[in-house]
C-alpha positions as YAML, in Angstrom:
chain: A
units: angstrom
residues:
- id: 1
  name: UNK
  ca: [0.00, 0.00, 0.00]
- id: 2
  name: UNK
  ca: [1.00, 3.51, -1.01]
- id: 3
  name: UNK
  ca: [0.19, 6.59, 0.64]
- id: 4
  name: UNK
  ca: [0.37, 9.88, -1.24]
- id: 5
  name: UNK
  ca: [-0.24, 13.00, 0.80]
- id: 6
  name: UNK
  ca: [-1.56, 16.18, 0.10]
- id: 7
  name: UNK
  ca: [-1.12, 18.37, -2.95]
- id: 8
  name: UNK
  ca: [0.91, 15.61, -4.32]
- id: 9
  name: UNK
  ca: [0.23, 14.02, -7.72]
- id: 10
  name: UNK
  ca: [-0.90, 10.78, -7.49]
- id: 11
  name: UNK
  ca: [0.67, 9.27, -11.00]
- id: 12
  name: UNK
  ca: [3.67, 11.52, -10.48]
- id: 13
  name: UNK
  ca: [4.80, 10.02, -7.09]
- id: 14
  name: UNK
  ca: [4.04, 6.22, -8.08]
- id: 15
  name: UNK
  ca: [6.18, 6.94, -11.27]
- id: 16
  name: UNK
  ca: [8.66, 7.71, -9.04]
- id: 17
  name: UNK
  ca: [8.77, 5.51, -7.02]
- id: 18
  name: UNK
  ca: [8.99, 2.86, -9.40]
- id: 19
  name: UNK
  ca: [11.81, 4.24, -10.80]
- id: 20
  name: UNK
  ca: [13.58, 4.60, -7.40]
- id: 21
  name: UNK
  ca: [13.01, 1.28, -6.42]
- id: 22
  name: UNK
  ca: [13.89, -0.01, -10.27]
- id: 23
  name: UNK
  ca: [10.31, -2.38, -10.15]
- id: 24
  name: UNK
  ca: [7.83, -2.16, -12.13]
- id: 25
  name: UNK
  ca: [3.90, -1.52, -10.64]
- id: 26
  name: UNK
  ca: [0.47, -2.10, -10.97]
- id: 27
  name: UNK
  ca: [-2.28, 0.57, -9.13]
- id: 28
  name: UNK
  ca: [-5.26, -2.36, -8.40]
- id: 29
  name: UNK
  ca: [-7.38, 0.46, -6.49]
- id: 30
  name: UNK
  ca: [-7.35, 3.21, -4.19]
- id: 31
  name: UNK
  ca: [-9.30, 5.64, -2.13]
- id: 32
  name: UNK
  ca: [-9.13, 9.46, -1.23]
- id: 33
  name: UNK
  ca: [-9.84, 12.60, -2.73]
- id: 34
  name: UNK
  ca: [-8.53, 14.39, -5.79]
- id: 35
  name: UNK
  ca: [-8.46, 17.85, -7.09]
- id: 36
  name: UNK
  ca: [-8.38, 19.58, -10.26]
- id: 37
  name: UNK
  ca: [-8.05, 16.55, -12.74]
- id: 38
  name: UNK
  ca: [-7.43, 16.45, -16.33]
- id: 39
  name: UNK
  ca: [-8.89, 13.28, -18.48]
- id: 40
  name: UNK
  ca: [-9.77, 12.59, -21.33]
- id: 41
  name: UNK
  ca: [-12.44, 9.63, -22.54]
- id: 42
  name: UNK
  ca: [-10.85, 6.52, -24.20]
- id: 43
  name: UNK
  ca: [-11.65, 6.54, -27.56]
- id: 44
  name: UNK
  ca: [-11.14, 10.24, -27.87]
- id: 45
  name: UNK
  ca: [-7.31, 10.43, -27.93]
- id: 46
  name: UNK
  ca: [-7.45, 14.40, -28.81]
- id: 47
  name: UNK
  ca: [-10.18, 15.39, -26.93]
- id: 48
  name: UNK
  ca: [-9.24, 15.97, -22.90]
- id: 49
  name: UNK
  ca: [-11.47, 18.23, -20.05]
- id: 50
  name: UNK
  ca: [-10.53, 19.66, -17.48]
- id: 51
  name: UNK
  ca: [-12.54, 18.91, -13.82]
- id: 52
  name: UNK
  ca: [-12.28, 21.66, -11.63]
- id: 53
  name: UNK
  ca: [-12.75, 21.03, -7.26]
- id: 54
  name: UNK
  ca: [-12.68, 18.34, -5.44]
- id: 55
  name: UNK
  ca: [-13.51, 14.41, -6.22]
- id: 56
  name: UNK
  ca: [-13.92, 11.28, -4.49]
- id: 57
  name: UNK
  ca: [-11.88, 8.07, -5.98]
- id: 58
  name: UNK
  ca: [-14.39, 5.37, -6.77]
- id: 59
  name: UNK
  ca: [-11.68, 3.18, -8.61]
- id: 60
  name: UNK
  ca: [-8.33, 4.04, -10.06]
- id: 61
  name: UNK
  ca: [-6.09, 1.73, -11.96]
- id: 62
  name: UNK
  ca: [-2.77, 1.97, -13.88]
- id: 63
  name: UNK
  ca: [0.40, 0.57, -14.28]
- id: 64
  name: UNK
  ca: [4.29, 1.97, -14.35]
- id: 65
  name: UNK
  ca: [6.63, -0.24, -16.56]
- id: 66
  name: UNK
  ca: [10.68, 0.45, -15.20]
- id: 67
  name: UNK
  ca: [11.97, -1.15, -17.90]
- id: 68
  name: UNK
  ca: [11.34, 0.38, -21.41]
- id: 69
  name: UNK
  ca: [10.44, 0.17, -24.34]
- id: 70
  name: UNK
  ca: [6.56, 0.15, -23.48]
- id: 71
  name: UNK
  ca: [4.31, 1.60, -25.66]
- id: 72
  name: UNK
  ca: [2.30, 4.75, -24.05]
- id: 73
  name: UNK
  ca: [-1.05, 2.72, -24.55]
- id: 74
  name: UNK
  ca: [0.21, 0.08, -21.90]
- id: 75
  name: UNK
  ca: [0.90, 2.55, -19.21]
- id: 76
  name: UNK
  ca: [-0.57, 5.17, -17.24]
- id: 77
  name: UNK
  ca: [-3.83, 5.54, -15.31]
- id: 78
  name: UNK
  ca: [-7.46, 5.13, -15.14]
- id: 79
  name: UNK
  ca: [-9.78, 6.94, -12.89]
- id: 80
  name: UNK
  ca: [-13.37, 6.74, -12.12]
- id: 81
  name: UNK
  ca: [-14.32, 9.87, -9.55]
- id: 82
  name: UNK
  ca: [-17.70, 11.16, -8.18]
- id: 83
  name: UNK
  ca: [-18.82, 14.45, -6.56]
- id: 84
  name: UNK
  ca: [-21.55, 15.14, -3.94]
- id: 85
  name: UNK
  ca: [-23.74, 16.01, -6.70]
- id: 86
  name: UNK
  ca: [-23.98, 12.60, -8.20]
- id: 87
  name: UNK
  ca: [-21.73, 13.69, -10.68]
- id: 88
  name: UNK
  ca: [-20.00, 10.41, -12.23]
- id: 89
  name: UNK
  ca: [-16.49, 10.92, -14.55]
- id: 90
  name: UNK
  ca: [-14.04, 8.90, -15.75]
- id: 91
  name: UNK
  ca: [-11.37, 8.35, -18.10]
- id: 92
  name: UNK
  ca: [-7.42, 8.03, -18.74]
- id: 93
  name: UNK
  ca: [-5.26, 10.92, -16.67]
- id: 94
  name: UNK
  ca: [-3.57, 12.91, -18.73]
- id: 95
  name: UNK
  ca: [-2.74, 15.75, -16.54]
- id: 96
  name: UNK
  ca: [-1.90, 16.43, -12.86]
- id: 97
  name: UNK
  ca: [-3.92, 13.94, -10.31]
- id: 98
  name: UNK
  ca: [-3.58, 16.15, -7.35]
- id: 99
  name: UNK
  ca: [-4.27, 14.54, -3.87]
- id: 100
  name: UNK
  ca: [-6.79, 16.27, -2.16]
- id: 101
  name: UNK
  ca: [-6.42, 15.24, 1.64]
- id: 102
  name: UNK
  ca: [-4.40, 11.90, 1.83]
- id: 103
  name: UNK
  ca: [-4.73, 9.03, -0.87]
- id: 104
  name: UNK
  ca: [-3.85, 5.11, -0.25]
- id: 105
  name: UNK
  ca: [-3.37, 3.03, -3.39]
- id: 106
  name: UNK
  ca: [-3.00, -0.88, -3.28]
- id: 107
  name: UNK
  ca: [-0.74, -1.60, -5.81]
- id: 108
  name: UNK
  ca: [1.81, -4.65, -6.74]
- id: 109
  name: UNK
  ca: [5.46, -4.61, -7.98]
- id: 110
  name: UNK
  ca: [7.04, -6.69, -10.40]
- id: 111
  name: UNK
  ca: [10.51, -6.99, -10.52]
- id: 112
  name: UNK
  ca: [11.38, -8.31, -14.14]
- id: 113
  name: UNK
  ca: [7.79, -7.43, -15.52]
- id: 114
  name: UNK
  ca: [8.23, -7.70, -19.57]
- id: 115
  name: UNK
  ca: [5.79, -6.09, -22.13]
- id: 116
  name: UNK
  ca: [4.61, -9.37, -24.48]
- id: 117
  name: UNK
  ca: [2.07, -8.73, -27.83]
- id: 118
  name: UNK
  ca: [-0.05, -12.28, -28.09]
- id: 119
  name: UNK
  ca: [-0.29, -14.80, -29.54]
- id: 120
  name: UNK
  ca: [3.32, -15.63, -28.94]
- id: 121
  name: UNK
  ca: [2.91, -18.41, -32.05]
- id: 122
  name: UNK
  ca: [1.13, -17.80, -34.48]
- id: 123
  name: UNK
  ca: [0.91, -20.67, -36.08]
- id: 124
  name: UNK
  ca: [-2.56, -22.28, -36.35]
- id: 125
  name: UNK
  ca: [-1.00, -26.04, -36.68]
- id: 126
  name: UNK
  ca: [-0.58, -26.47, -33.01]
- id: 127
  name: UNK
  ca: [-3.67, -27.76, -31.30]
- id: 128
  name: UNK
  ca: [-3.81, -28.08, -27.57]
...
């Protein structure tokens, strides 16, 4: 578990970590409060918004590869976040993900994690 304290961003600090500690790392979920977020909907690689005040964390994953080469679409994070309205957002972080108040993340560290594309073989001969 990971705590990140306050005014600190969230992505930012497990990134370094990571690379301090030379492992790899996988966000599985966390809880607090953020502030002043920048996402932008998957799908929409150009289009990002800007959420102003403070949110709740409903889920938040990600990972943080050490070693490179990784391409961009296998790293990073994903948020989910409400607000006392009912307001519901999500979407990947592309900006700041300032903690509002403290924020624990539960997260897992590899330490020779690899990046694979599947099938390994591609060869449609082998039956199992």
């Amino acid at each position: 578990m990971l705590e990140i304290s306050d005014g600190c961003d969230v992505a930012t600090s497990v990134a370094a970590y990571a690379a301090r500690r030379r492992r790899s790392f996988c966000i599985l979920s966390g809880s607090g409060a953020v502030a002043d977020i920048t996402i932008r909907q998957p799908g929409y690689s150009d289009i990002s918004f800007s959420l102003q005040g403070c949110y709740e964390i409903l889920s938040i994953s990600g990972s943080f590869f050490f070693a490179p080469p990784v391409p961009p679409v296998a790293a990073g994070v994903t948020v989910f976040l409400a607000r006392g309205e009912g307001e519901v957002v999500g979407g990947c972080v592309v900006g700041e993900l300032r903690a509002s108040g403290k924020v624990v993340v539960m997260a897992v560290s590899f330490v020779n994690a690899v990046y694979e594309r599947l099938p390994l073989d591609a060869n449609p001969l082998i039956s199992l």
